[in-house]
OpenMM code with the backbone's topology and positions (N, CA, C; nanometers):
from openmm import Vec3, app, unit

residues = "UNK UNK UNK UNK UNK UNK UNK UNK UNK UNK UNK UNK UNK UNK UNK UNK UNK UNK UNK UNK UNK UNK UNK UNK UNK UNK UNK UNK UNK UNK UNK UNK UNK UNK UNK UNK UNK UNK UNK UNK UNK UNK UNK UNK UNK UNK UNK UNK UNK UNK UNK UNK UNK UNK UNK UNK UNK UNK UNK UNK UNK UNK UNK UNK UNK UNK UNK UNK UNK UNK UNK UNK UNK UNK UNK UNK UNK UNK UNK UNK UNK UNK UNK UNK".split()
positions = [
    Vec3(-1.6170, -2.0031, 0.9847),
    Vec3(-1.5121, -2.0201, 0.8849),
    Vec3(-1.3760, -2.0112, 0.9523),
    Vec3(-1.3191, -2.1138, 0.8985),
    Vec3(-1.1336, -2.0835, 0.9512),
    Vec3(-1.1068, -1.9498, 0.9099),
    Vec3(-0.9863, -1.9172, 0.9563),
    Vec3(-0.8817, -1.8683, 0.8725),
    Vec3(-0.8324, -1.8746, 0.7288),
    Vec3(-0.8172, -1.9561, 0.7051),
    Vec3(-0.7357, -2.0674, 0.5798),
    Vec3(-0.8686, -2.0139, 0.5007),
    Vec3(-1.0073, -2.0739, 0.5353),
    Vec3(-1.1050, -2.0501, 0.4521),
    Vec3(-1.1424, -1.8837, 0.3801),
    Vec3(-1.1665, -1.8469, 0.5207),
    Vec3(-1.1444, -1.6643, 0.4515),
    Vec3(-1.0629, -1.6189, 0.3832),
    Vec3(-0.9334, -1.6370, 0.4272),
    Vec3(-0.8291, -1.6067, 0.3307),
    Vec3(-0.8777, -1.6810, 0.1852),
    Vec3(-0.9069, -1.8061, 0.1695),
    Vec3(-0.9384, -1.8316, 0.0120),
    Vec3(-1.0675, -1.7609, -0.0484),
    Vec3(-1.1581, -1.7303, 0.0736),
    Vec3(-1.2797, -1.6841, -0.0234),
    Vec3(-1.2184, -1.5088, -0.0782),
    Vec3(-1.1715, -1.4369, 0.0465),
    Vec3(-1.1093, -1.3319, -0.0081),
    Vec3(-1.0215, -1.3492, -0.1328),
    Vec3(-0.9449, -1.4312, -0.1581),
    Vec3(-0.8601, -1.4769, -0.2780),
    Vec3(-0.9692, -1.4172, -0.4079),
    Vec3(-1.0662, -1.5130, -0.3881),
    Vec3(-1.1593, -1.5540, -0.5115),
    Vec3(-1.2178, -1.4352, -0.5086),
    Vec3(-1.3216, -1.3680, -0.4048),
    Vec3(-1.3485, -1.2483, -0.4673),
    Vec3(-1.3120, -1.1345, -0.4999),
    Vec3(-1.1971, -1.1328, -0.4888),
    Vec3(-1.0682, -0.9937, -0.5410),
    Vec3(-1.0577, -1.0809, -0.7173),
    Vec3(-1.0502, -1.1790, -0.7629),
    Vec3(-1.0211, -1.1644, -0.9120),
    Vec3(-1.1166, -1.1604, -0.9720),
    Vec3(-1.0088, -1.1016, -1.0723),
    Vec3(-1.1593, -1.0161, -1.1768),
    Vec3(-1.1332, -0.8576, -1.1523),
    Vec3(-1.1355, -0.7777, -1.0119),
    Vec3(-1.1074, -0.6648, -0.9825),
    Vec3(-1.0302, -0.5478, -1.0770),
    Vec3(-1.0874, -0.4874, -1.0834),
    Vec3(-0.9850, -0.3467, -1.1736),
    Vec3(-0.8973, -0.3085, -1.0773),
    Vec3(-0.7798, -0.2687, -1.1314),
    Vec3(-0.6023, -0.2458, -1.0534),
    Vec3(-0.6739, -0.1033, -0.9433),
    Vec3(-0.7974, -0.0526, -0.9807),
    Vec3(-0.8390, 0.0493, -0.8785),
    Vec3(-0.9031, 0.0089, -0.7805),
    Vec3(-0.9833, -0.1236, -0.7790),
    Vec3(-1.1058, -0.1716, -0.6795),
    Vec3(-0.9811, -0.2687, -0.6424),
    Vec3(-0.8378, -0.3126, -0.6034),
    Vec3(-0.7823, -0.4129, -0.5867),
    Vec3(-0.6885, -0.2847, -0.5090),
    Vec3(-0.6836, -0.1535, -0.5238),
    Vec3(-0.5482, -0.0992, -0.4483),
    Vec3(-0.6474, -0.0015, -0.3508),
    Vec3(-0.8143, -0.0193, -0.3614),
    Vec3(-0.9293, 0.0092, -0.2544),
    Vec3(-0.8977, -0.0944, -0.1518),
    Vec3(-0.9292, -0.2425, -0.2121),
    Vec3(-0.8924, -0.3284, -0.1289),
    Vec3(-0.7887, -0.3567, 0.0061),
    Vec3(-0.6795, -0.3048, -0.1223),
    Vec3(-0.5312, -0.3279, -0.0120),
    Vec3(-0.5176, -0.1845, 0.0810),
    Vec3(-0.5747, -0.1230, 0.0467),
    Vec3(-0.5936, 0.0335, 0.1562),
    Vec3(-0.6550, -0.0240, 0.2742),
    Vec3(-0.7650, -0.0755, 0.2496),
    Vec3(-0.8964, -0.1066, 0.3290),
    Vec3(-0.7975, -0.2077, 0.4654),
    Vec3(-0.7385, -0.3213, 0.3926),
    Vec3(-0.6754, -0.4179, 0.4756),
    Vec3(-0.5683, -0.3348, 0.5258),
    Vec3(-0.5164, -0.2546, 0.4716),
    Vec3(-0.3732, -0.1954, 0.5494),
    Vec3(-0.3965, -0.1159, 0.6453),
    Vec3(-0.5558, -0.0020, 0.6620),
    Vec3(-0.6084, 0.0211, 0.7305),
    Vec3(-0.6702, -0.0447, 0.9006),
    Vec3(-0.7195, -0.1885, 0.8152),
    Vec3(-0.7672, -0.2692, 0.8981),
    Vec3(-0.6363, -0.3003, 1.0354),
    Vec3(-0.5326, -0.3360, 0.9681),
    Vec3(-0.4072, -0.4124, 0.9591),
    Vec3(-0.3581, -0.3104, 1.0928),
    Vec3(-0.3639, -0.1263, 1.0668),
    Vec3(-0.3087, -0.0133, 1.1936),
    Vec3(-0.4155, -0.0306, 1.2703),
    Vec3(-0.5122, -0.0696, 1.2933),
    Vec3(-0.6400, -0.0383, 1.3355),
    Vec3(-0.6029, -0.1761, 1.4672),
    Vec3(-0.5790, -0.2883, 1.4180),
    Vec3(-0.5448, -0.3710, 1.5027),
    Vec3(-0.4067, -0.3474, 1.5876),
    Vec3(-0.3261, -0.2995, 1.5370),
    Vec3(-0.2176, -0.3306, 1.5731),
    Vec3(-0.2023, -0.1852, 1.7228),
    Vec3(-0.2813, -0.0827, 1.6797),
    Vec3(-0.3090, 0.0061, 1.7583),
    Vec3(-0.3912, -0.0413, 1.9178),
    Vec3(-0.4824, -0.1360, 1.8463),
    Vec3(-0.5351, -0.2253, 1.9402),
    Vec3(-0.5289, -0.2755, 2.0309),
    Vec3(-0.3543, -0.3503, 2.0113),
    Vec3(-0.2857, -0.4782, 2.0595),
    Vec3(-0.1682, -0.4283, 2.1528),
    Vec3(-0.1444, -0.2535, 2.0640),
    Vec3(-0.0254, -0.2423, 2.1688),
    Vec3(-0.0582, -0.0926, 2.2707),
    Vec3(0.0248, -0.1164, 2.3741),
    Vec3(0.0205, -0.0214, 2.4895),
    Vec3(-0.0011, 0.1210, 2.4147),
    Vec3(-0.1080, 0.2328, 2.5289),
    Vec3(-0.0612, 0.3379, 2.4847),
    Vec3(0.0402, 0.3879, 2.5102),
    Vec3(0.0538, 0.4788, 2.3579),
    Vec3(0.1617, 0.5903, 2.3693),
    Vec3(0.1612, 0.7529, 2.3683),
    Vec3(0.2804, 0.8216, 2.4124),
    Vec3(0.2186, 0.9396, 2.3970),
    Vec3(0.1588, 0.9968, 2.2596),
    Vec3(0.1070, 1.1086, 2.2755),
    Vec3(0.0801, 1.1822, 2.1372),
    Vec3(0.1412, 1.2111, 2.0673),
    Vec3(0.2801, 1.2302, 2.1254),
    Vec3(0.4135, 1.2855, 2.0251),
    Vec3(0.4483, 1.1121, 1.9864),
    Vec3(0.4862, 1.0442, 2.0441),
    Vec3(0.4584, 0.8843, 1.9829),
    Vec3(0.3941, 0.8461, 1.8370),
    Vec3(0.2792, 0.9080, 1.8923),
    Vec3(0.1248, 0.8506, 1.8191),
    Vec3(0.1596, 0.9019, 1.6686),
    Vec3(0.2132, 1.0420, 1.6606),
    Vec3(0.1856, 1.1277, 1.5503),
    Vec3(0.3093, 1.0848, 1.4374),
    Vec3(0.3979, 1.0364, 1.5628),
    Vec3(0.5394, 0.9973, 1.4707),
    Vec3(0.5061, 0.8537, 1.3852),
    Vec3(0.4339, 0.7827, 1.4651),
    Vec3(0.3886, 0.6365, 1.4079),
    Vec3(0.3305, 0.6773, 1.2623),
    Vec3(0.2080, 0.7626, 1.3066),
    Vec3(0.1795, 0.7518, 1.1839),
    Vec3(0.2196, 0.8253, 1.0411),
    Vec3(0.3466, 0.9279, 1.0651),
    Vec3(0.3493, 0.9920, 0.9673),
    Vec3(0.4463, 0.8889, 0.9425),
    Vec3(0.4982, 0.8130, 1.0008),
    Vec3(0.6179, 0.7207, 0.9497),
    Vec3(0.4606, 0.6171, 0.8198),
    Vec3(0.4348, 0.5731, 0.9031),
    Vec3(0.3063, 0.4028, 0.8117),
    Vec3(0.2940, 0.5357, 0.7079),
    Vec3(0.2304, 0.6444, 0.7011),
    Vec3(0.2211, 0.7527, 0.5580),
    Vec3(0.3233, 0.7849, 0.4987),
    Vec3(0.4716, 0.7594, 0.5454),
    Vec3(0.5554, 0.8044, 0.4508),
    Vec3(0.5830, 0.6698, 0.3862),
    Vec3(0.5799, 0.5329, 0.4330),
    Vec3(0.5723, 0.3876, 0.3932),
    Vec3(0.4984, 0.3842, 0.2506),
    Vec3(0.3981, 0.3831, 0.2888),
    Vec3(0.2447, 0.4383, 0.1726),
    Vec3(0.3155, 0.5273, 0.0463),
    Vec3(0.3148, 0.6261, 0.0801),
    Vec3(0.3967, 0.7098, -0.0320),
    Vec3(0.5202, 0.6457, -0.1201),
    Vec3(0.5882, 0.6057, -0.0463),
    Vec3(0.6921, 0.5605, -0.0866),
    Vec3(0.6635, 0.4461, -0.1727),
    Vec3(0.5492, 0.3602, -0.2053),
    Vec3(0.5134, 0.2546, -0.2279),
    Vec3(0.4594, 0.3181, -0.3017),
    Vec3(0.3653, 0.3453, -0.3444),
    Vec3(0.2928, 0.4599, -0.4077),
    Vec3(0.3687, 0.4833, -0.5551),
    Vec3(0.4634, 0.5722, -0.5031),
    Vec3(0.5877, 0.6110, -0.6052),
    Vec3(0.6694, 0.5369, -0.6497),
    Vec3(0.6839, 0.3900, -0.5696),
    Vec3(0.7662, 0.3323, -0.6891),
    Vec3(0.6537, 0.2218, -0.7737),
    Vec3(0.5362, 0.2362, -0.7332),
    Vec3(0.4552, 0.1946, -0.8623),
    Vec3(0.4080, 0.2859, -0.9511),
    Vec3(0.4300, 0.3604, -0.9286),
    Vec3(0.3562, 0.4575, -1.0033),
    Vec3(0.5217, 0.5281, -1.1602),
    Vec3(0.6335, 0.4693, -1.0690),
    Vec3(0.7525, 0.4935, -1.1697),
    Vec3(0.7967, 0.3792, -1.2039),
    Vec3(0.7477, 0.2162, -1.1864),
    Vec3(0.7902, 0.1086, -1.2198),
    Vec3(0.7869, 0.1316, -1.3652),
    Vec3(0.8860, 0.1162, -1.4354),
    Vec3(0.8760, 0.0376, -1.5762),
    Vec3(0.9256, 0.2574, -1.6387),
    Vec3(0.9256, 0.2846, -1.5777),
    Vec3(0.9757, 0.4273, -1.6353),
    Vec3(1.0468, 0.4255, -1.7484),
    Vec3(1.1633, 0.4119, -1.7426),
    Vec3(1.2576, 0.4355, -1.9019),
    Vec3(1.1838, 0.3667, -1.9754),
    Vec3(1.1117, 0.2386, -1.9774),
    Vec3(0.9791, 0.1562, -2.0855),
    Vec3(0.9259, 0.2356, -2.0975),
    Vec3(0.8540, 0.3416, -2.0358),
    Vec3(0.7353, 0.3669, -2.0921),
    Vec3(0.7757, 0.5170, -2.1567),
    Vec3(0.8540, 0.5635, -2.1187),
    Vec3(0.9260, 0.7162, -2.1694),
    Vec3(1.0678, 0.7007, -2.2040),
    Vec3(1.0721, 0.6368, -2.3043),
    Vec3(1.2257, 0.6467, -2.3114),
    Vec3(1.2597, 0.7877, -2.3764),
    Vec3(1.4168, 0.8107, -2.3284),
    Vec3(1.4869, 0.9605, -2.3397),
    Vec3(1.5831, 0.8939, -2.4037),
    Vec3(1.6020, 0.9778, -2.4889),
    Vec3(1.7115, 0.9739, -2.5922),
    Vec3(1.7765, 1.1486, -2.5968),
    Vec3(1.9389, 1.1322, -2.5509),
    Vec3(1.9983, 1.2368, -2.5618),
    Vec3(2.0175, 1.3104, -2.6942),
    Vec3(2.0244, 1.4193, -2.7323),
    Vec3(2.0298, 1.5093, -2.8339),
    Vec3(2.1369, 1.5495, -2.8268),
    Vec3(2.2138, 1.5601, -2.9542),
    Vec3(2.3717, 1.5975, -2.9547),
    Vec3(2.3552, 1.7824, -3.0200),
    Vec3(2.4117, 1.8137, -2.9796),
    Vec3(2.3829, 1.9683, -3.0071),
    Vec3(2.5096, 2.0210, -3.0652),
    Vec3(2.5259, 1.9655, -3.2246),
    Vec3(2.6600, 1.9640, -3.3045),
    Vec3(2.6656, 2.1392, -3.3332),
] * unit.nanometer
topology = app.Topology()
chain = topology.addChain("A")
for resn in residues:
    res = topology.addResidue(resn, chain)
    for name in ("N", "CA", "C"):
        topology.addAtom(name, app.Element.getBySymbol(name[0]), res)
């Protein structure tokens, strides 16, 4: 199979997916994704190594949190109270 091709069959069997078996998915590939890239480049030290990755985990988080607060004032709106 090409490229081009995998990429479409992956397409097709991700829909349909629940927003939980689709953010398994994108873990799995983002995983895949350090796994190579660790691969490809020179080693580094350990103090290197540890900084890389708490940086790609603070990335994650950060992503994390702004889906997890998208649509906020929608879904909780606050209304101030006047305290006459």
């Amino acid at each position: 199979m090409t490229k081009v091709e995998i990429t479409q069959t992956l397409v097709k069997e991700v829909e349909g997916l629940s927003a939980n078996a689709l953010q398994e998915v994108l873990d799995f590939v983002e995983f895949i994704k350090i796994k190579e890239w660790r691969e490809t480049t020179k080693p580094v030290s350990p103090q290197q190594s540890i900084y890389d990755e708490l940086r790609a985990l603070e990335m994650r988080s950060l992503v994390h949190l702004e889906e997890e607060f998208a649509n906020y004032k929608e879904q909780y709106p606050y209304e101030e109270c006047s305290h006459d």
